[in-house]
Backbone as numpy.savetxt, mean C-alpha at the origin, in Angstrom:
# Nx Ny Nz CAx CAy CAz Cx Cy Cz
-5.30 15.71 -8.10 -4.53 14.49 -8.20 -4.78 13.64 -6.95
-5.44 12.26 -6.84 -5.50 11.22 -6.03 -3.79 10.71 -6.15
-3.71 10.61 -4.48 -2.44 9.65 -4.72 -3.04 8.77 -3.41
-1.97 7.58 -4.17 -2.84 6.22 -3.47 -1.30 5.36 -3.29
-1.62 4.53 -2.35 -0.20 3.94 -1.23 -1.08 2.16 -1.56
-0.20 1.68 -2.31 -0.44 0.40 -2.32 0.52 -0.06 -1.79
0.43 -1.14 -0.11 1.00 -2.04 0.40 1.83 -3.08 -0.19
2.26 -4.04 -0.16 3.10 -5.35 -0.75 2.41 -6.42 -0.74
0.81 -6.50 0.37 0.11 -7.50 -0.22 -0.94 -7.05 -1.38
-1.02 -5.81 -1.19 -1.92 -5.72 -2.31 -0.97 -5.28 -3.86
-0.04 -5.12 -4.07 0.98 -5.37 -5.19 1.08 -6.45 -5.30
1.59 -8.16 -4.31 1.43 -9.20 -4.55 0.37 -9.96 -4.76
-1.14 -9.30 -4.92 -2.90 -10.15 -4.74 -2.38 -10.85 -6.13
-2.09 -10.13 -7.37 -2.24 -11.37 -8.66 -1.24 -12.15 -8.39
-0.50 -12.37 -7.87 0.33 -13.58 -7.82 -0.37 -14.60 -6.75
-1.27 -14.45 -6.17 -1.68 -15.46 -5.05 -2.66 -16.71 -5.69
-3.05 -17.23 -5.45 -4.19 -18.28 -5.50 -5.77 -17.52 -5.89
-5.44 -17.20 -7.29 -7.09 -16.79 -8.32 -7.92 -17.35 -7.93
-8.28 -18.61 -7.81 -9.19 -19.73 -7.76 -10.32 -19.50 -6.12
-10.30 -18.57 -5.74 -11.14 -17.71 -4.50 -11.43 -16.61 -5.21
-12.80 -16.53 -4.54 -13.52 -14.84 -5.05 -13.03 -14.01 -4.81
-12.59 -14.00 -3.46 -12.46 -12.73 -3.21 -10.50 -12.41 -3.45
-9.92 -13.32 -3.74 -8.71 -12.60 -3.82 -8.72 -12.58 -5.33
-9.65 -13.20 -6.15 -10.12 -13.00 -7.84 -10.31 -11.43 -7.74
-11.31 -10.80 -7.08 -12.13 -9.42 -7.26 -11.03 -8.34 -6.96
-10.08 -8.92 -5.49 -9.31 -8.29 -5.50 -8.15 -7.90 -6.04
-7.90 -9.08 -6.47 -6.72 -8.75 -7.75 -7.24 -7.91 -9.21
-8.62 -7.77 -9.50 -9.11 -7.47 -10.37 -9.07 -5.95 -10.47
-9.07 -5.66 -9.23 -9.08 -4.21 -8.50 -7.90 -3.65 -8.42
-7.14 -4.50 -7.89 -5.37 -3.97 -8.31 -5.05 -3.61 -9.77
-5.38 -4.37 -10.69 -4.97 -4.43 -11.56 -5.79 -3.28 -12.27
-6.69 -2.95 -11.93 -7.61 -1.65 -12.81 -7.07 -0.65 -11.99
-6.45 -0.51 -10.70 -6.08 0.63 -10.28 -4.76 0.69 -11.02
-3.65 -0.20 -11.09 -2.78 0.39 -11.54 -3.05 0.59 -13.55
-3.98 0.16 -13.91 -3.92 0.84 -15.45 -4.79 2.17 -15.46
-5.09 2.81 -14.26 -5.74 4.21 -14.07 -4.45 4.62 -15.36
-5.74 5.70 -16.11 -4.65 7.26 -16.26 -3.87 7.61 -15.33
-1.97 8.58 -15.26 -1.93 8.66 -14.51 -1.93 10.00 -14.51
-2.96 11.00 -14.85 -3.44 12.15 -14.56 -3.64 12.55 -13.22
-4.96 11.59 -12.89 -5.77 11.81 -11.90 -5.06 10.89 -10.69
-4.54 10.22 -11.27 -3.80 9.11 -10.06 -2.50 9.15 -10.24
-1.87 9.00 -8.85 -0.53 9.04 -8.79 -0.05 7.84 -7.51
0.47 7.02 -8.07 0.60 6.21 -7.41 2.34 6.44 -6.35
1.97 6.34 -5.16 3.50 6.90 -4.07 3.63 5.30 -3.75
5.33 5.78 -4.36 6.21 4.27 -4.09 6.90 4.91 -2.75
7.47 3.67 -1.43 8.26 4.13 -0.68 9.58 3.15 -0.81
10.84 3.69 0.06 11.91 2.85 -0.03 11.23 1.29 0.92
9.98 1.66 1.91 10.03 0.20 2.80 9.04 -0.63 1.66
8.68 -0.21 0.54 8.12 -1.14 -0.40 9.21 -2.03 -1.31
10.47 -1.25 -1.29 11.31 -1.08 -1.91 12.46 -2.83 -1.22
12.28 -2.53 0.14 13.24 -3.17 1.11 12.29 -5.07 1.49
10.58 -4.31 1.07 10.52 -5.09 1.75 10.33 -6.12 0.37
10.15 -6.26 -0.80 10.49 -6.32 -2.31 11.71 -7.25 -2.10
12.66 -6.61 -1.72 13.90 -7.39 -1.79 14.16 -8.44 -0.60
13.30 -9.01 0.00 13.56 -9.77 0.79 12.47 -11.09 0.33
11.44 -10.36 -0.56 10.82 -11.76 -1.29 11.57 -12.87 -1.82
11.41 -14.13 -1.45 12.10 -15.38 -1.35 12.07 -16.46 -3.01
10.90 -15.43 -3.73 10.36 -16.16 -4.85 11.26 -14.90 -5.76
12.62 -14.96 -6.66 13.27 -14.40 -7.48 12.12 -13.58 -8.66
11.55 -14.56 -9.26 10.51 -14.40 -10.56 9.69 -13.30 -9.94
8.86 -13.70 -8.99 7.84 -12.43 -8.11 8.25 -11.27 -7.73
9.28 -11.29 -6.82 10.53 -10.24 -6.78 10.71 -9.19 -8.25
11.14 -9.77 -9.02 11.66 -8.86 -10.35 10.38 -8.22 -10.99
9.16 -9.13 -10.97 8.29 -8.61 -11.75 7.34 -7.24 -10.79
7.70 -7.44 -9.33 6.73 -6.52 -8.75 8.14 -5.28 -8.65
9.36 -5.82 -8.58 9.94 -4.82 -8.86 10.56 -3.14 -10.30
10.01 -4.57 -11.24 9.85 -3.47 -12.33 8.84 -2.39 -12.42
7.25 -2.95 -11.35 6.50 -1.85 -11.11 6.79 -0.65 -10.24
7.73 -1.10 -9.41 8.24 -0.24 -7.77 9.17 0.95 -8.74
9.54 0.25 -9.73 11.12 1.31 -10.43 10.22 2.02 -11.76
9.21 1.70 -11.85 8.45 2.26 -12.86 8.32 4.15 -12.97
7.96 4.42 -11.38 8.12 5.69 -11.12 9.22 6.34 -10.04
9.63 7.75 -9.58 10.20 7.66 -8.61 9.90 7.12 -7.73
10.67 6.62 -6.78 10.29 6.51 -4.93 10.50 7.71 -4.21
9.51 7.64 -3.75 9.04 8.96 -2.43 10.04 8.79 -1.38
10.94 9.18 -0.65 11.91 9.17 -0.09 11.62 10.38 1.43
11.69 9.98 2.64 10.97 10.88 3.67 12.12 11.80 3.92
12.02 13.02 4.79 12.84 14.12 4.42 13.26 14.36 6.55
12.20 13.57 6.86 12.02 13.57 8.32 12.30 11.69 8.60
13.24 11.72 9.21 13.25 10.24 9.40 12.83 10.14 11.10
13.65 10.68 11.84 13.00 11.16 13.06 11.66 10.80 13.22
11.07 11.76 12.80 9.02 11.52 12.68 8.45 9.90 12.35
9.07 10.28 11.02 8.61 8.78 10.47 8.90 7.43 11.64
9.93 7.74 12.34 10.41 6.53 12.99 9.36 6.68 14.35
9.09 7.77 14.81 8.42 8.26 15.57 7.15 7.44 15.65
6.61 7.62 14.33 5.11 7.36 13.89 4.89 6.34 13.72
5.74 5.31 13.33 5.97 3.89 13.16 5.68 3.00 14.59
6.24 3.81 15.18 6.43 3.13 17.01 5.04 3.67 17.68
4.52 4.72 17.20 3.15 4.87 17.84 1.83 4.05 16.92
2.65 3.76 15.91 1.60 2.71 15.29 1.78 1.28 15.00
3.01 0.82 15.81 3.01 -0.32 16.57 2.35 -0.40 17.87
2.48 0.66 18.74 1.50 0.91 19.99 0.11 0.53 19.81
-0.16 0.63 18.71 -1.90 0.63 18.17 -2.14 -0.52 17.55
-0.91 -1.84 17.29 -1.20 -3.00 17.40 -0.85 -3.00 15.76
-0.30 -2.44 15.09 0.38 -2.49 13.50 1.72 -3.47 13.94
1.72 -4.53 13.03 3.14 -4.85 12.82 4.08 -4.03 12.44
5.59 -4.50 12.58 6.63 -3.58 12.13 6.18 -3.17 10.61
6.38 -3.88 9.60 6.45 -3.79 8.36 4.83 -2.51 7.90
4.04 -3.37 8.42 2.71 -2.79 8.32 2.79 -1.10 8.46
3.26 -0.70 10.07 3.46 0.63 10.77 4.54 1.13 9.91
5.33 0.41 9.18 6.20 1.74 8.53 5.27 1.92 7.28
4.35 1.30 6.84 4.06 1.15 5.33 2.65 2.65 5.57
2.02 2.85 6.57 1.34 3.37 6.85 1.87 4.94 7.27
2.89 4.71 8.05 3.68 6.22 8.41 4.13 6.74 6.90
5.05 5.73 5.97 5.42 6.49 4.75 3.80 7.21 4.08
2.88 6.05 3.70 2.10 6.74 3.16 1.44 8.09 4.45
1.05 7.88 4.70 1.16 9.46 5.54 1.71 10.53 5.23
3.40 10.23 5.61 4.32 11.34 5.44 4.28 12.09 4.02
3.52 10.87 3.23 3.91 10.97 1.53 3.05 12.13 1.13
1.84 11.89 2.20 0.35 12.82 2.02 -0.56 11.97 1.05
-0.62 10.85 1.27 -1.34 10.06 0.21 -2.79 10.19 0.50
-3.56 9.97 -0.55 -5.00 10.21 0.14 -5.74 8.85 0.43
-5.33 7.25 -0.04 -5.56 6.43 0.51 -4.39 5.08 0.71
-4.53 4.38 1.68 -3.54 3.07 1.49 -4.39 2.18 1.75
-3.95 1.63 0.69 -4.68 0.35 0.05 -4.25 -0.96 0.46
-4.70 -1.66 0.91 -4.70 -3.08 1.08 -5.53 -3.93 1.41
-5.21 -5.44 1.34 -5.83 -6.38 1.19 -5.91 -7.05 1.98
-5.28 -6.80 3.16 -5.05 -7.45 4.88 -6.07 -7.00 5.68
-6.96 -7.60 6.03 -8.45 -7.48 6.71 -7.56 -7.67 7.99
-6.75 -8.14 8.50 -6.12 -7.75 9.77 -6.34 -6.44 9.88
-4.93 -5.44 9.05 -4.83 -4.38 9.00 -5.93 -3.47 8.86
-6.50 -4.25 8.08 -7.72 -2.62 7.83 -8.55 -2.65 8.65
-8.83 -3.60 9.47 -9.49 -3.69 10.56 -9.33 -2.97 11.75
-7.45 -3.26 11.90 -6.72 -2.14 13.27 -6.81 -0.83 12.23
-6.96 -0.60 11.47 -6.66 0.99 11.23 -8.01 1.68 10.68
-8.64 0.67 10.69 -10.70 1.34 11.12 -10.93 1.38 12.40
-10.50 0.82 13.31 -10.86 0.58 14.73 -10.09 2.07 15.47
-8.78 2.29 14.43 -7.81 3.68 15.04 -7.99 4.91 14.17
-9.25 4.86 13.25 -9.58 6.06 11.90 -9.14 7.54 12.32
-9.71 7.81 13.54 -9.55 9.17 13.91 -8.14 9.52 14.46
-7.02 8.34 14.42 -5.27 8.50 14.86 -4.98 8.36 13.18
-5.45 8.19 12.39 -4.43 7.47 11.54 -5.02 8.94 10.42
-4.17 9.10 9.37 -3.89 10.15 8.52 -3.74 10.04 7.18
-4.37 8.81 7.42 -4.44 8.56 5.76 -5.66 7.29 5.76
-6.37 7.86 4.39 -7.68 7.11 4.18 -7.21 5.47 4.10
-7.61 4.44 4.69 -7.27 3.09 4.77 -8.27 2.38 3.98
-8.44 1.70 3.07 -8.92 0.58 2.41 -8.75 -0.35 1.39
-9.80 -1.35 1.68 -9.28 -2.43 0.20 -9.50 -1.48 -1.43
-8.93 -2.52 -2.01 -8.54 -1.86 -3.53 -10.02 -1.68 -4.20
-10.91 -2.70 -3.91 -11.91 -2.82 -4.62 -12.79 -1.01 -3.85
-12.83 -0.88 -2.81 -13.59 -0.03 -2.10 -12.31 1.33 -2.63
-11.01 1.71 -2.95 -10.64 2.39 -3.51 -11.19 2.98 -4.88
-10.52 1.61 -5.64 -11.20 1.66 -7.06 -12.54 2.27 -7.45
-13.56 1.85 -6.93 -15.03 2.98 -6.42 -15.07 4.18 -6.37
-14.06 4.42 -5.80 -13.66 5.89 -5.60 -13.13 6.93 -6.72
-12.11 6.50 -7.02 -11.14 6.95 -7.92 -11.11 7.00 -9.53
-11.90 5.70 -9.58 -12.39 5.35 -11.27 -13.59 6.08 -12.09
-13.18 6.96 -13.00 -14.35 7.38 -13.81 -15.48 7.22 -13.93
């Protein structure tokens, strides 16, 4: 079983501006990862996907990415301690708040990749590969992976 940690920008790519290639390909990629079988894939929801969901300002966007978040359980950490721990050493390493918790959950979760669409991010967490504990990349370079 692949389990895979999709971020909040890469849950929000189809709602953005289609009309660019590359957030076209990438939304294209979201959207084939989440109609995987979910045999082989298991997609880990966390509560900070959960929190950070509810602070989206657009109601309509909100509900619809939230019916995907409630689709399965949420992964819930058992160590908050750590997690909070891990968050602050991966703000040290130049992760935003939101970012560094989204990366510690998938971690803690044991996910085998987190996915996103923030070339910021995947940039600091290729530059930190050998600190970080979970496989980091875009959806399209996931999808490659994971798809039949």
């Amino acid at each position: 079983m692949t389990r895979i940690y999709l971020d909040m920008c890469c849950i929000k790519r189809p709602f953005d501006d289609q009309t660019m290639p590359r957030i076209r390909l990438e939304t294209e990629a979201v959207l084939a990862l989440l109609s995987l079988e979910p045999d082989p894939v298991q997609f880990v929801r966390s509560t900070a996907l959960l929190l950070e969901n509810a602070a989206n300002p657009l109601p309509e966007r909100a509900a619809r990415v939230d019916a995907w978040l409630n689709a399965q359980p949420v992964w819930t950490t058992t160590d908050r301690p750590a997690l909070a721990a891990r968050v602050d050493e991966l703000m040290g390493r130049g992760c935003r708040a939101f970012d560094a918790l989204h990366v510690a959950c998938a971690e803690q979760a044991q996910a085998d990749f987190f996915v996103t669409v923030d070339s910021r991010l995947l940039r600091r967490l290729k530059q930190h590969q050998a600190q970080i504990r979970v496989r980091a990349c875009s959806p399209i370079d996931c999808l490659m992976e994971v798809s039949p």
